[in-house]
C-alpha positions as CSV (number, residue, x, y, z in Angstrom):
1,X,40.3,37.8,-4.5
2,X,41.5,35.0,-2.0
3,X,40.9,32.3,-4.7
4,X,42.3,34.3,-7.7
5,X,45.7,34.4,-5.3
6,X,45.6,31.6,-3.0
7,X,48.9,32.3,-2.0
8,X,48.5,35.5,-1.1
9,X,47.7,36.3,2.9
10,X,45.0,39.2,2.8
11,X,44.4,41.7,5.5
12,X,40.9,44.1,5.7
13,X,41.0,47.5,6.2
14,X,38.1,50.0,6.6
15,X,38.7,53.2,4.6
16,X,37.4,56.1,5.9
17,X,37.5,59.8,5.9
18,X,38.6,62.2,8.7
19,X,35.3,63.6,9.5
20,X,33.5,60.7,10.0
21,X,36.1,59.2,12.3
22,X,36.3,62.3,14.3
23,X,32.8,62.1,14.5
24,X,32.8,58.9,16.1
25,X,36.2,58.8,17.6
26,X,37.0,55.1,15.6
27,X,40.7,55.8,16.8
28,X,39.6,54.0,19.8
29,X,37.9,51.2,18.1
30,X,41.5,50.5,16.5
31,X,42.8,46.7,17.2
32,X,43.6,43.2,15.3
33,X,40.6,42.6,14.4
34,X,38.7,46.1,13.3
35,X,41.8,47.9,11.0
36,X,41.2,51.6,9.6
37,X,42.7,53.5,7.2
38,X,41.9,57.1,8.1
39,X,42.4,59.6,4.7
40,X,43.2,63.5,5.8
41,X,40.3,66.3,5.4
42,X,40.9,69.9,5.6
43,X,40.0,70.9,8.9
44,X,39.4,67.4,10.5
45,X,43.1,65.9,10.2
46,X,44.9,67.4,13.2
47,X,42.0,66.7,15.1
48,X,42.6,62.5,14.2
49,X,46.4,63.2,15.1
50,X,45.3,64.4,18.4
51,X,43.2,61.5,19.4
52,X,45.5,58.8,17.7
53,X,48.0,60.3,20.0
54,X,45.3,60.4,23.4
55,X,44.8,56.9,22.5
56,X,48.4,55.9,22.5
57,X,48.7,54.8,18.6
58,X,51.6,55.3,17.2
59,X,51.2,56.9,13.2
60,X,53.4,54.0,12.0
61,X,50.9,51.7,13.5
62,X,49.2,48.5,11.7
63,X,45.7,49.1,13.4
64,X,45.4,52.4,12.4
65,X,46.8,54.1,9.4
66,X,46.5,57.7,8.7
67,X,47.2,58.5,4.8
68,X,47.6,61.8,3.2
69,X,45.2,64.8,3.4
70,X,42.8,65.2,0.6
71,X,41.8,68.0,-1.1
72,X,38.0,69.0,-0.3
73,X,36.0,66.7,-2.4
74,X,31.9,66.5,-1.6
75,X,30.6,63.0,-2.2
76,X,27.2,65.0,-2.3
77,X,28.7,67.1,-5.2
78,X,29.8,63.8,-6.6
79,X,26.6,61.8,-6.6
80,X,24.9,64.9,-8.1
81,X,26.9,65.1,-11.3
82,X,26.8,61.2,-12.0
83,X,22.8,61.8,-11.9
84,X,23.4,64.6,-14.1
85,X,25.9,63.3,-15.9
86,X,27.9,66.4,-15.9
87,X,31.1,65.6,-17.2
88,X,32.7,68.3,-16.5
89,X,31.7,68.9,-12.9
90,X,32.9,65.2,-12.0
91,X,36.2,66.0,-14.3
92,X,37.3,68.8,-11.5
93,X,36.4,66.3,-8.9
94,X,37.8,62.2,-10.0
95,X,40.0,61.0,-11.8
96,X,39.2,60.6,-15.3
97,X,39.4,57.0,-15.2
98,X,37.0,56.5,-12.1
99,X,34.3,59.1,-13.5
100,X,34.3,57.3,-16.9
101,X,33.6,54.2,-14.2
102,X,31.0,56.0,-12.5
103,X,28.9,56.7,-15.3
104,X,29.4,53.7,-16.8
105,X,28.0,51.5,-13.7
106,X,26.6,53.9,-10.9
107,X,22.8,53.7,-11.5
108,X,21.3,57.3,-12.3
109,X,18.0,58.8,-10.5
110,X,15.1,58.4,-12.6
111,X,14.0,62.0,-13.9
112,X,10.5,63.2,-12.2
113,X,8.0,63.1,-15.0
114,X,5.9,66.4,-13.6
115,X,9.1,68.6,-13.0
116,X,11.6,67.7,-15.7
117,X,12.2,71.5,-16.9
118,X,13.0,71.8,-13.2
119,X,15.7,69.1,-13.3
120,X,16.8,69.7,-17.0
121,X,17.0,73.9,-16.6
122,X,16.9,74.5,-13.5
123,X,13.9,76.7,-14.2
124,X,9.8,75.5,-14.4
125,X,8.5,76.2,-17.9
126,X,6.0,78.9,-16.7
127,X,9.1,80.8,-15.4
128,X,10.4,80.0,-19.5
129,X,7.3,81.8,-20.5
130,X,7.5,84.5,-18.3
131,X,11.1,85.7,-18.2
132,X,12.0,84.3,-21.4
133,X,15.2,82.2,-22.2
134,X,17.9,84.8,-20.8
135,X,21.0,83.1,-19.2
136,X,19.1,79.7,-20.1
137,X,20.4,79.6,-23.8
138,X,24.0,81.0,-23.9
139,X,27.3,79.8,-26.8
140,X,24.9,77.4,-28.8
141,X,24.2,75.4,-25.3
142,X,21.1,75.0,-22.7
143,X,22.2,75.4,-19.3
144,X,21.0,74.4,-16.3
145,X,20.8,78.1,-14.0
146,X,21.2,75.9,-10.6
147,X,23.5,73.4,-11.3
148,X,25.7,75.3,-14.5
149,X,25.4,72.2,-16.6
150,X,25.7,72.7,-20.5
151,X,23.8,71.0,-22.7
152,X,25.1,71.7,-26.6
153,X,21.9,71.8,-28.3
154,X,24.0,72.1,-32.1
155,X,22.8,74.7,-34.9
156,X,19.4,75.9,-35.5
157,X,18.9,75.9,-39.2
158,X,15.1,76.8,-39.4
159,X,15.0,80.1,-37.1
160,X,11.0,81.0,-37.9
161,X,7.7,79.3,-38.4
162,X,7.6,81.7,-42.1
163,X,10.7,80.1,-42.8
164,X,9.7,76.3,-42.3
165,X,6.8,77.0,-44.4
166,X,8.2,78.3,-47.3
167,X,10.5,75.4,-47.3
168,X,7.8,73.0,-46.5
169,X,5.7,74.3,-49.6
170,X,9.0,73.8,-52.0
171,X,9.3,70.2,-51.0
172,X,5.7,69.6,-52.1
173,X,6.2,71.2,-55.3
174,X,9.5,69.3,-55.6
175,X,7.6,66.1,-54.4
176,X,4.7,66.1,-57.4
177,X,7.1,66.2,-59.9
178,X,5.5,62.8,-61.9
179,X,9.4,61.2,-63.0
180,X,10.4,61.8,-59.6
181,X,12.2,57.9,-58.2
182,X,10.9,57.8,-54.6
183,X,12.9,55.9,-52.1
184,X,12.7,54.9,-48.4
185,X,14.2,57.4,-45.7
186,X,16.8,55.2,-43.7
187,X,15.8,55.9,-40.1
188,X,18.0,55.5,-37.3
189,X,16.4,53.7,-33.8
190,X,17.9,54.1,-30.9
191,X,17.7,51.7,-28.1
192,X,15.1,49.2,-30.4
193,X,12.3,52.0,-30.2
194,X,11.0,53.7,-33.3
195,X,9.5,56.9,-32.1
196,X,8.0,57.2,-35.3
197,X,5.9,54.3,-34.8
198,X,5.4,54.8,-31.3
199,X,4.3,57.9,-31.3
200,X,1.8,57.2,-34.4
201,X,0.0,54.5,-31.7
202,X,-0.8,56.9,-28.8
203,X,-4.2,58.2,-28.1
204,X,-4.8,61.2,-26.2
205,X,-5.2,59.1,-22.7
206,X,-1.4,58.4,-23.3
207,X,1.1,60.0,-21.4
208,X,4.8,59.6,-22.0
């Protein structure tokens, strides 16, 4: 930043939030050379004007800045949804601009191979089987019974196994008609991998 504007004279700042500087009582490591920027939480804010004032700083003053108080926004809450990406969870919570941001560049937990109903559904798939899909599958979407996230899953159009197979057995007899023209299925990859042929190359020691 100093070379972009070298004519600029730059000062630095910690930011921090009112809990944490309660907690440690940073009003009193306030001076020239350690500068804070203290933003207001509900419940910890007066508690920062009390010991700015024990301390003797004034709230005008350059060491130690206290902004305005902040509505109550969990960073926990906020790292949860980016590694969910639940949209609108982190909608209620940023800025539009800086959760577009955050999805965009914050790197995502990887999703545990051995419990990924858990993390998708909130639910294992033995509890699936056993209670069935109640409150899992609600308004055409999938949704996750711990964390509420939707997943639009779009329209079923085949809704039995008799119904795929009398449609399967049409497209046979539509197949071996002899002045049929055959031609190539355009198939979409995503990411450079063809699951077709991927999936036509594992063995049963595989596991994906």
């Amino acid at each position: 930043v100093r070379a972009k504007w070298p004519g600029l004279r730059f000062t630095h700042f910690s930011m921090n939030g009112a809990d944490d500087v309660v907690r440690f009582k940073k009003w009193l490591w306030a001076g020239p050379h350690q500068r804070f920027i203290t933003l207001g939480r509900p419940g910890y804010t007066a508690e920062v004007q009390a010991g700015m004032q024990s301390a003797g700083l004034d709230l005008d003053t350059a060491y130690f800045i206290l902004g305005p108080e902040l509505p109550e926004i969990s960073s926990t809450q906020v790292r949860r949804a980016i590694a969910t990406h639940d949209t609108r969870l982190l909608g209620e919570m940023l800025h539009r601009a800086v959760a577009q941001w955050c999805l965009e560049h914050v790197p995502t937990a990887a999703v545990p191979i051995n419990d990924w109903m858990s993390w998708f559904l909130g639910a294992s798939e033995n509890h699936l089987l056993r209670d069935g899909r109640e409150g899992i599958f609600v308004g055409g979407a999938l949704i996750n019974s711990q964390t509420g996230q939707h997943w639009p899953v779009g329209h079923f159009e085949v809704s039995s196994v008799s119904d795929l197979r009398c449609r399967v057995s049409q497209l046979e007899t539509y197949l071996s008609k002899p002045d049929l023209e055959r031609q190539a299925v355009p198939l979409a990859v995503v990411d450079g991998i063809d699951i077709g042929q991927l999936q036509s190359r594992l063995t049963t020691a595989d596991s994906a």
